[in-house]
C-alpha positions in Angstrom: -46.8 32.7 -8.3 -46.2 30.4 -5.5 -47.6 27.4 -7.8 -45.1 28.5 -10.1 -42.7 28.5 -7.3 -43.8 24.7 -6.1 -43.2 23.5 -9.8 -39.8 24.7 -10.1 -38.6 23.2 -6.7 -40.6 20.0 -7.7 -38.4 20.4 -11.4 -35.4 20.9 -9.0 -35.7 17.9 -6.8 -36.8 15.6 -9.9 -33.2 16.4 -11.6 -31.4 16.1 -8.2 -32.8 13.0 -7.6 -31.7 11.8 -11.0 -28.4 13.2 -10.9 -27.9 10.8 -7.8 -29.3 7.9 -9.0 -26.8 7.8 -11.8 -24.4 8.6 -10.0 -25.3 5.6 -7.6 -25.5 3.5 -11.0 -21.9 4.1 -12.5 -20.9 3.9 -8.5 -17.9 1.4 -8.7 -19.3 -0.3 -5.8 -23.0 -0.3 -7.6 -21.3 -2.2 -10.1 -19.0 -4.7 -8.0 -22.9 -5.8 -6.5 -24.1 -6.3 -9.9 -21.0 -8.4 -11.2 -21.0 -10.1 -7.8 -16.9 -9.9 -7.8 -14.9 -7.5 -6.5 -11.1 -7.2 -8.5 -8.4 -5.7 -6.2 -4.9 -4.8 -7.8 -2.1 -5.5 -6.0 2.0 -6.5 -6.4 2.2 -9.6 -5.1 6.3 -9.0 -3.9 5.9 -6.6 -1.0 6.1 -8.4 2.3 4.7 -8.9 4.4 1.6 -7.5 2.4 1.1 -9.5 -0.6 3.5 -12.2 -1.6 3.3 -15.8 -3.6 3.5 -18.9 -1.5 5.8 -21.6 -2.9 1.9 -22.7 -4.9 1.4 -19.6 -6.5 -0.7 -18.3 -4.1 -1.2 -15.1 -3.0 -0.9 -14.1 0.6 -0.3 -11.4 3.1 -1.6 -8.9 5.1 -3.6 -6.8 2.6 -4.8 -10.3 1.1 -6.8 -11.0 4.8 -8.0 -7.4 4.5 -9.3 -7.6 0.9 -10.8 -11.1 2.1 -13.3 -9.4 4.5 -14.0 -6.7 2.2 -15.5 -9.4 0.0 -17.1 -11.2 2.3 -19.0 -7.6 3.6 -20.0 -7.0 0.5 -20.9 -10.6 -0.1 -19.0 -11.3 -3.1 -16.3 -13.1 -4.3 -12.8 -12.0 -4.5 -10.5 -11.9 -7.3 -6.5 -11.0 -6.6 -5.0 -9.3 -10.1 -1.0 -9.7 -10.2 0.2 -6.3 -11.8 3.5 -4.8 -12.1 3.9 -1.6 -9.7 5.1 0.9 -12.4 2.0 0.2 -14.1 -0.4 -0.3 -11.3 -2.1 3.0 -10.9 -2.8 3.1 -14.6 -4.7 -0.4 -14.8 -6.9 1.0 -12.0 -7.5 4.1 -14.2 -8.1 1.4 -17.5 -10.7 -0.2 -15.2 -8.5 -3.4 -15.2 -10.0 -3.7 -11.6 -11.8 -2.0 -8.9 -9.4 -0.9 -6.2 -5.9 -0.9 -5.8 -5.2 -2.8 -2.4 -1.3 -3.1 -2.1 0.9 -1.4 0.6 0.6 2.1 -1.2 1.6 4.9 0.4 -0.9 7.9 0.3 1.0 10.8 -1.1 -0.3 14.4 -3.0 1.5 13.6 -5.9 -0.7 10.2 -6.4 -3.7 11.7 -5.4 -3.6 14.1 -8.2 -4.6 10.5 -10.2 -6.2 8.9 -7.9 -8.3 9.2 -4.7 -7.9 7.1 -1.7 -9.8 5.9 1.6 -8.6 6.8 5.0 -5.1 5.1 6.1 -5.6 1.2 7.5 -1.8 1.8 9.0 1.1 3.6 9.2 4.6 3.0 8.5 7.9 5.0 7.7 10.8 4.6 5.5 14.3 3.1 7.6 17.3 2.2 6.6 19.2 -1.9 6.6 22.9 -1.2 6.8 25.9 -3.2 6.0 27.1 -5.1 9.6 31.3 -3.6 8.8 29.7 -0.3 8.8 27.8 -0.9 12.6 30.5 1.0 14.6 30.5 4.0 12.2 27.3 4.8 10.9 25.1 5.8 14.6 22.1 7.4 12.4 20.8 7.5 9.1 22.4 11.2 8.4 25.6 9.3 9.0 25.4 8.0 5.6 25.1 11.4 3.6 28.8 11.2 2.4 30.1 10.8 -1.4 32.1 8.0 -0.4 28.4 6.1 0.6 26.3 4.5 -1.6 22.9 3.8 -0.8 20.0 1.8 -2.8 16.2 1.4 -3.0 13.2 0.5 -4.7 12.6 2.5 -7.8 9.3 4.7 -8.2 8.3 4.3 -4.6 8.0 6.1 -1.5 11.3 5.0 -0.6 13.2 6.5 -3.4 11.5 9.8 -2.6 12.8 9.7 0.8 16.1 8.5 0.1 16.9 11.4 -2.7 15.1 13.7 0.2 17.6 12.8 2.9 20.6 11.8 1.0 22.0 14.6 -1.0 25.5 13.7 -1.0 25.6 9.7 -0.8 25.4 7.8 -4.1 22.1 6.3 -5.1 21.1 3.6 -7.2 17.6 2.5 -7.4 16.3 -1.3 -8.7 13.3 -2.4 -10.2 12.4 -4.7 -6.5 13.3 -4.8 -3.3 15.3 -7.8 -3.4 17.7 -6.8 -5.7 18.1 -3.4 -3.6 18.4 -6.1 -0.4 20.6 -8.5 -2.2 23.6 -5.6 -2.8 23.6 -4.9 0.2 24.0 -8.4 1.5 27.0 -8.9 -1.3 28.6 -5.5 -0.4 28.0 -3.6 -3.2 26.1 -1.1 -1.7 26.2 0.4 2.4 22.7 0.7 2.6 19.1 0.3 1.9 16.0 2.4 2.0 12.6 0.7 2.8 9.6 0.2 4.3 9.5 -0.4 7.9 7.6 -3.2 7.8 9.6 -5.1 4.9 12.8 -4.6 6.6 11.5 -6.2 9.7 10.6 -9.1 8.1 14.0 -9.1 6.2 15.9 -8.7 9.6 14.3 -11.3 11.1 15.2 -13.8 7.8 17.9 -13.5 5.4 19.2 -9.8 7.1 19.7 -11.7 10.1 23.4 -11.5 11.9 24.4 -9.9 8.0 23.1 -6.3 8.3 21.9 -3.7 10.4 18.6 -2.5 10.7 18.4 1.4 11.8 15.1 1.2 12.9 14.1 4.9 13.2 11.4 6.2 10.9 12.8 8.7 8.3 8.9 9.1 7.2 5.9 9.2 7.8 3.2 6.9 5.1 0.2 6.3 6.1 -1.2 3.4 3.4 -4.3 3.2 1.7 -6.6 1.7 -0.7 -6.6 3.5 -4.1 -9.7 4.1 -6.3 -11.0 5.8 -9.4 -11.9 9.8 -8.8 -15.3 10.6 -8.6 -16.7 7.9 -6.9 -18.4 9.1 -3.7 -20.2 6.0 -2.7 -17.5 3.8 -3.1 -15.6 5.8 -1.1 -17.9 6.4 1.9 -18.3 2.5 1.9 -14.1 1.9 2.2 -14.0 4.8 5.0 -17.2 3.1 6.9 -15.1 -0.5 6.9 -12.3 1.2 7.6 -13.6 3.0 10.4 -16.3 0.0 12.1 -13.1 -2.7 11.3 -10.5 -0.5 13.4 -13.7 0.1 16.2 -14.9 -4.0 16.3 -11.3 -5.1 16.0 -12.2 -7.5 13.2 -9.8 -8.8 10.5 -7.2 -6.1 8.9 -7.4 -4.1 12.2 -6.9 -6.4 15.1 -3.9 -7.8 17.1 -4.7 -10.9 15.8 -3.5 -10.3 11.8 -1.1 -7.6 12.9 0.6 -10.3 15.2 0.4 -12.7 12.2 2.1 -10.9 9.4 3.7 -8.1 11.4 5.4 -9.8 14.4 5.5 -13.3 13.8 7.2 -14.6 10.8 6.6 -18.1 10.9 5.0 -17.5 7.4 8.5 -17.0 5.7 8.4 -20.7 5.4 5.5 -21.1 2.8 7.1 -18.2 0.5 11.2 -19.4 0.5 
């Protein structure tokens, strides 16, 4: 009996340790070591996050982060321009390997997808037009018929603004310069954005034009997004997550967060 008992558990432990070397095998990360390249999906018109330089480059904060992941994997990097309404899907179609642009970690796109830990935090606020300064004190200020407000369509920021805004007219636009630019020409009161983007806009083209109500509507921590069922790959992202935000190396430390996130000097390679 307790032979038989040893040669089941031995049967056991065989098929386990099967089951987890091919599950190591089709790991997306197995198979980023085996091409030697890792492919990261990202919209290159979100600044200060990923954006073109005036040669076509790509640049930004996520660009430095996706940089290091490379170089810990020791690969090489490839950036893949895709359009945001279809960026989730070319993940899915395995049109690269992780989705590394500015994306906001929500339930609804988790049902799709699955992502690491947040690598920072940010919140939805609100650029106003400058004639509307000494009437508008807070963002509920604006939830009026007469108001009409604009964002970014099929992000985070057009959830928030239908969330907050029940009364106020909305209008949504395929990018956030548009959204920015009808503002600026008075066609619309007010925009709904990222924190971040509308820093960098304020301290640009927003600058002495518009109003930047600067409290956080939201709260969205970002991610990186990856295919479901892809435990390894996973653990790795939260490990380089977790030992870049502890040695305060590139993508975590003042150094980059100072460089895309406070100091704009970079506006000049991209106008």
């Amino acid at each position: 009996m307790k032979k038989l008992l040893m040669l089941v558990l031995s049967f056991a432990t065989l098929n386990m340790f099967a089951a987890d070397l091919n599950l190591w095998k089709n790991s997306t990360l197995n198979k980023i070591k085996e091409k030697g390249e890792l492919r990261v999906g990202m919209e290159p018109g979100y600044m200060p996050f990923e954006m073109k330089d005036k040669k076509g480059n790509i640049i930004g904060y996520d660009v430095d982060m996706a940089r290091e992941m490379a170089k810990q994997m020791g690969v090489k990097l490839t950036l893949v321009p895709t359009a945001w309404d279809g960026i989730i899907a070319g993940l899915i179609t395995d049109k690269y390997d992780i989705i590394m642009s500015g994306m906001t970690i929500t339930q609804q796109r988790n049902l799709e997808v699955n992502f690491s830990d947040p690598y920072i935090v940010v919140g939805q606020t609100v650029l106003l037009r400058n004639s509307l300064a000494s009437t508008i004190k807070s963002a509920k200020d604006l939830d009026k018929p007469e108001y009409t407000i604009v964002t970014k369509l099929g992000v985070t920021g057009e959830i928030a603004t239908r969330k907050f805004f029940k009364k106020a007219k909305i209008v949504t636009f395929e990018t956030e310069s548009d959204a920015t630019s009808e503002v600026l020409n008075g066609k619309a009161d007010a925009m709904v954005y990222d924190q971040p983007y509308n820093v960098v806009f304020m301290s640009d083209k927003g600058k002495d034009k518009l109003v930047h109500l600067d409290t956080s509507l939201t709260y969205e921590p970002l991610g990186f997004a990856i295919r479901k069922g892809d435990p390894d790959f996973l653990n790795w992202l939260n490990n380089f997550i977790r030992q870049s935000k502890e040695d305060k190396v590139v993508g975590f430390s003042d150094e980059l967060y100072n460089k895309w996130l406070v100091d704009t000097s970079w506006l000049q390679r991209v106008q």
